[in-house]
LOKOLSE-756856 format. One record per atom (N, C-alpha, C): residue in three letters; atom name; x negated, y negated, z. Coordinates in steps of 0.1 Angstrom, whole numbers. Layout:
# LOKOLSE-756856
> ALA | CA | X | Y | Z $
...
This chain:
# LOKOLSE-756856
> UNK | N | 66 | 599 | 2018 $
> UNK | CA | 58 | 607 | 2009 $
> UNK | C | 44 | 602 | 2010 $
> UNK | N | 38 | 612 | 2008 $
> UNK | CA | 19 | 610 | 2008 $
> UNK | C | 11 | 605 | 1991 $
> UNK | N | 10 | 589 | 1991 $
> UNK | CA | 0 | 587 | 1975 $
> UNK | C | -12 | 588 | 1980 $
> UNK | N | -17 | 585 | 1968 $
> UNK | CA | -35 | 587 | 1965 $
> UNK | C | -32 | 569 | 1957 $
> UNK | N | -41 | 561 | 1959 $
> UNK | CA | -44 | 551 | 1956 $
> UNK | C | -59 | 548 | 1946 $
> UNK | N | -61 | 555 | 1937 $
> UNK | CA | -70 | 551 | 1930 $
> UNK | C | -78 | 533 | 1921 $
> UNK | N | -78 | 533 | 1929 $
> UNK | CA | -86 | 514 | 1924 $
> UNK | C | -98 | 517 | 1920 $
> UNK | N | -97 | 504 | 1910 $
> UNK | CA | -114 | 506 | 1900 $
> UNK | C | -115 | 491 | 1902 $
> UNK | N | -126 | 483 | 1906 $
> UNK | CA | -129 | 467 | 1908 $
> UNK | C | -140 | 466 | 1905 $
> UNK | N | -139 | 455 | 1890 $
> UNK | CA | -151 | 455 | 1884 $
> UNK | C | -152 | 441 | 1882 $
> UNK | N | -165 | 436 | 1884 $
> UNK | CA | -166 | 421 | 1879 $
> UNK | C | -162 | 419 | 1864 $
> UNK | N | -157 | 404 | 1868 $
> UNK | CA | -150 | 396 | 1854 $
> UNK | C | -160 | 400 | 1846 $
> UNK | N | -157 | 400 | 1828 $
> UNK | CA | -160 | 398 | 1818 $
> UNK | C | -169 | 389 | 1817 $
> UNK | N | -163 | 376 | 1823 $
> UNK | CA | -169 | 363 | 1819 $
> UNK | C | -182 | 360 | 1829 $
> UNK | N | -182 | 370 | 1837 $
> UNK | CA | -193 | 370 | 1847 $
> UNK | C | -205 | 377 | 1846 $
> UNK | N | -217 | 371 | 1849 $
> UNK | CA | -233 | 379 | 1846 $
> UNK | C | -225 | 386 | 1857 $
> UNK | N | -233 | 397 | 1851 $
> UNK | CA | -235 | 412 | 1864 $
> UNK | C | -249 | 416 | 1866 $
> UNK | N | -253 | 412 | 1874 $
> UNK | CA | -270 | 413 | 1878 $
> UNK | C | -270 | 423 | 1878 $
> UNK | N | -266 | 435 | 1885 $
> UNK | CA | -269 | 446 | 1889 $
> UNK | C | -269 | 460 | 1872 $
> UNK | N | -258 | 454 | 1872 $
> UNK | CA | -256 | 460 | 1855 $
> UNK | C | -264 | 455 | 1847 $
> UNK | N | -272 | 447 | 1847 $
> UNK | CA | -286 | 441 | 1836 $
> UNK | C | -294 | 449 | 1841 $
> UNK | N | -295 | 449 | 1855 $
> UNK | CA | -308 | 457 | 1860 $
> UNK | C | -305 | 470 | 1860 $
> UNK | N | -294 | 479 | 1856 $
> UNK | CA | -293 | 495 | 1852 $
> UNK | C | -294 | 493 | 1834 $
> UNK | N | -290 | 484 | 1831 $
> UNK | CA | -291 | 483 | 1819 $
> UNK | C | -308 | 486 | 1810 $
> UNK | N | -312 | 476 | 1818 $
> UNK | CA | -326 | 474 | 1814 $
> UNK | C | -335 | 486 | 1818 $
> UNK | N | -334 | 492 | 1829 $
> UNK | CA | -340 | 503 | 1833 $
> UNK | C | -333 | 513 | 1824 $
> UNK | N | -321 | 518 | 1821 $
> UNK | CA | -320 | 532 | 1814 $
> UNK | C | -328 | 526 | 1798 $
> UNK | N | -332 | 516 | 1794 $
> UNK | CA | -338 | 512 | 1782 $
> UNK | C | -355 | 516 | 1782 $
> UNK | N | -358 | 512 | 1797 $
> UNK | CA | -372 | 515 | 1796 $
> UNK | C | -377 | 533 | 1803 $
> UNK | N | -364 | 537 | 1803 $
> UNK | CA | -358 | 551 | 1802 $
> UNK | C | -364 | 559 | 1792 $
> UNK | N | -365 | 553 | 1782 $
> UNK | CA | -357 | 559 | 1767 $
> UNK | C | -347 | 558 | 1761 $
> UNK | N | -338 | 553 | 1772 $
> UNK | CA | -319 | 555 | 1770 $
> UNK | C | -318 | 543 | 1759 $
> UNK | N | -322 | 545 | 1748 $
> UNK | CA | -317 | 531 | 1739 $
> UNK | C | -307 | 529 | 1729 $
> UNK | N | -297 | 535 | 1730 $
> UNK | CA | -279 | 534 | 1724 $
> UNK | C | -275 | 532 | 1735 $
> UNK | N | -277 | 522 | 1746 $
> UNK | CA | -267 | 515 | 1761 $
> UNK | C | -270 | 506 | 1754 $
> UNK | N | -258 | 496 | 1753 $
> UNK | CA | -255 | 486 | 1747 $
> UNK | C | -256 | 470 | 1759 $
> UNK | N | -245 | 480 | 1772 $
> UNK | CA | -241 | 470 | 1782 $
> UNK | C | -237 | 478 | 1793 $
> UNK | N | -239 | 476 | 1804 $
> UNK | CA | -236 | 478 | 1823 $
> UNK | C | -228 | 473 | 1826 $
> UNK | N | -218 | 474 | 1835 $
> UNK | CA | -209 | 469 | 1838 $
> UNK | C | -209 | 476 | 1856 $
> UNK | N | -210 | 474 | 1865 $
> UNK | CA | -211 | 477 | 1884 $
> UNK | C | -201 | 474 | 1885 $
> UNK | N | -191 | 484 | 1893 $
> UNK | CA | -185 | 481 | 1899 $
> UNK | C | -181 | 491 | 1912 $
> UNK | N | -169 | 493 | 1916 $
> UNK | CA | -164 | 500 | 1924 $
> UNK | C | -157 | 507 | 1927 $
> UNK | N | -150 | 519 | 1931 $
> UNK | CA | -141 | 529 | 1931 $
> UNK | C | -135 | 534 | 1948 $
> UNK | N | -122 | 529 | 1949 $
> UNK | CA | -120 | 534 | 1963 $
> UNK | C | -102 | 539 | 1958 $
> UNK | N | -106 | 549 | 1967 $
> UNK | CA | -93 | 558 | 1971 $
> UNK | C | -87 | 553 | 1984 $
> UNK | N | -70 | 552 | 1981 $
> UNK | CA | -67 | 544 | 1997 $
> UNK | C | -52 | 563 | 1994 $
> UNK | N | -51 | 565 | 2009 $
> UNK | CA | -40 | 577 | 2007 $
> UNK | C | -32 | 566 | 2016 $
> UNK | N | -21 | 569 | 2012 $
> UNK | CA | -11 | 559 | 2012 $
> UNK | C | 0 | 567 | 2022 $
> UNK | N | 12 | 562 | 2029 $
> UNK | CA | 22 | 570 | 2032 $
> UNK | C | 36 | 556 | 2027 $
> UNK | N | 41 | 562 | 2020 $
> UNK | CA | 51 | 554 | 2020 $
> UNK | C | 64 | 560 | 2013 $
> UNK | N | 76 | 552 | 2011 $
> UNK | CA | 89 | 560 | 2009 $
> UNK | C | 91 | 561 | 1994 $
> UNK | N | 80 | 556 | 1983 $
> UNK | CA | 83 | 558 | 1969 $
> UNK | C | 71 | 553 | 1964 $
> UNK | N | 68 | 557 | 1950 $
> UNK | CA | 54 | 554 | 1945 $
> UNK | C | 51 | 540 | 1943 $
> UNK | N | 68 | 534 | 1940 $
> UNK | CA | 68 | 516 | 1937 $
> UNK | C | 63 | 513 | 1950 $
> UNK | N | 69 | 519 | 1961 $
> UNK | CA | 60 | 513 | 1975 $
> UNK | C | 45 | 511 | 1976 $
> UNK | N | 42 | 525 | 1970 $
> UNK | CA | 29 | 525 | 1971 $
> UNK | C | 21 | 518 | 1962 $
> UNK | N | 24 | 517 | 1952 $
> UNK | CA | 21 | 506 | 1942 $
> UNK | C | 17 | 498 | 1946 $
> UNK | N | 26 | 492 | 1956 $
> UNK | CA | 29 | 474 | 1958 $
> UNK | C | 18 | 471 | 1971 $
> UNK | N | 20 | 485 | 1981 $
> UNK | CA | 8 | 485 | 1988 $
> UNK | C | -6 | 482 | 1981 $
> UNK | N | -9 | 493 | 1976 $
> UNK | CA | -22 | 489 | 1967 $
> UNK | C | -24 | 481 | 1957 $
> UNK | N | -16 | 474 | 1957 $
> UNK | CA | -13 | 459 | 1946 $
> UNK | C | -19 | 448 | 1961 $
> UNK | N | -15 | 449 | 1969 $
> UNK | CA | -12 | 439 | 1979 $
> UNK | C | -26 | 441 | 1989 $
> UNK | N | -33 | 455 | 1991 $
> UNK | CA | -48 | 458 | 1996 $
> UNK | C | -59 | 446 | 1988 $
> UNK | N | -55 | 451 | 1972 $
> UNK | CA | -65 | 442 | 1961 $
> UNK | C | -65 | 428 | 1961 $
> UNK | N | -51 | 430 | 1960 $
> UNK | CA | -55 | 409 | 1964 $
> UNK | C | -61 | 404 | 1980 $
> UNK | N | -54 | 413 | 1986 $
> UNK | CA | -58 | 407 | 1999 $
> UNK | C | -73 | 405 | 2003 $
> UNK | N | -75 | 421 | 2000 $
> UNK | CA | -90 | 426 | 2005 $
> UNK | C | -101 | 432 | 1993 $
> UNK | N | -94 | 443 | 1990 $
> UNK | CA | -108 | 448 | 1981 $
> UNK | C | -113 | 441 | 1970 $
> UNK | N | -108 | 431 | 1964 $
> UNK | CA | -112 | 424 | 1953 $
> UNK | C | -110 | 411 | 1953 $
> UNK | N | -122 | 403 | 1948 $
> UNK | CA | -124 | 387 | 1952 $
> UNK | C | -117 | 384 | 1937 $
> UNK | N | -106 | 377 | 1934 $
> UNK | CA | -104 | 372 | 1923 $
> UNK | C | -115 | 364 | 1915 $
> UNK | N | -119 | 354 | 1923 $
> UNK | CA | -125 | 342 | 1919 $
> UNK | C | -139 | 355 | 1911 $
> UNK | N | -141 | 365 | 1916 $
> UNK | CA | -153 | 370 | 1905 $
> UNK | C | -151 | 386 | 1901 $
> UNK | N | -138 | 393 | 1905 $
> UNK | CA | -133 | 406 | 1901 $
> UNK | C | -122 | 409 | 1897 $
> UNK | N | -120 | 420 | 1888 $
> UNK | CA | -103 | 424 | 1884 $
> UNK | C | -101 | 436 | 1891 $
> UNK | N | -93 | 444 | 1893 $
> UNK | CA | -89 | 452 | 1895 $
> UNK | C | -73 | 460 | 1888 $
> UNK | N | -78 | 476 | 1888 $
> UNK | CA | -67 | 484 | 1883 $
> UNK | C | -66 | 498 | 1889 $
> UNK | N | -55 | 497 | 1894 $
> UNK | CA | -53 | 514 | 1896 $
> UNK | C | -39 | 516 | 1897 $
> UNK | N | -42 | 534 | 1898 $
> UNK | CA | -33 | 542 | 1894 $
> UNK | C | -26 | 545 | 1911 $
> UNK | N | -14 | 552 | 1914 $
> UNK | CA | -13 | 560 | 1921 $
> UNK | C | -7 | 570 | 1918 $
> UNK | N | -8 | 585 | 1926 $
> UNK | CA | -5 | 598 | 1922 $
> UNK | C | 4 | 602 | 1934 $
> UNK | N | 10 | 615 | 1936 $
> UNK | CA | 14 | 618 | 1946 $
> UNK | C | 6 | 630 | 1948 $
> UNK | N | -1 | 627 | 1962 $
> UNK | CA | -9 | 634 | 1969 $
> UNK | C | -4 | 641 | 1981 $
């Protein structure tokens, strides 16, 4: 069967996010001033072929650690669908 792998990888909590200070700070000198906090991260779709969604799961459980996401400074979470 055919999934959709939806992953969201976002730097730790406990980690400055440079990028997100600097969207932050800019939507402030925006006008934008009810943004509290930024958070950058990333969004990737993997389509999957495998024999069950647990497969597919474990695939895209197993992409994140391997590849798309550095533990040592990101989490990661996703869904899969059948696509």
């Amino acid at each position: 069967m055919k999934y959709i792998a939806h992953i969201d990888v976002m730097p730790l909590k406990e980690l400055l996010d440079p990028q997100g200070k600097a969207v932050n700070t800019s939507l402030h000198n925006l006008g934008l001033s009810g943004i509290n906090d930024v958070r950058i991260g990333k969004q990737i779709h993997l389509h999957i072929e495998a024999q069950s969604k647990e497969a597919a799961e474990n695939i895209a459980r197993e992409a994140c650690k391997k590849l798309l996401a550095n533990p040592v400074m990101e989490s990661f979470d996703f869904t899969v669908i059948e696509g």
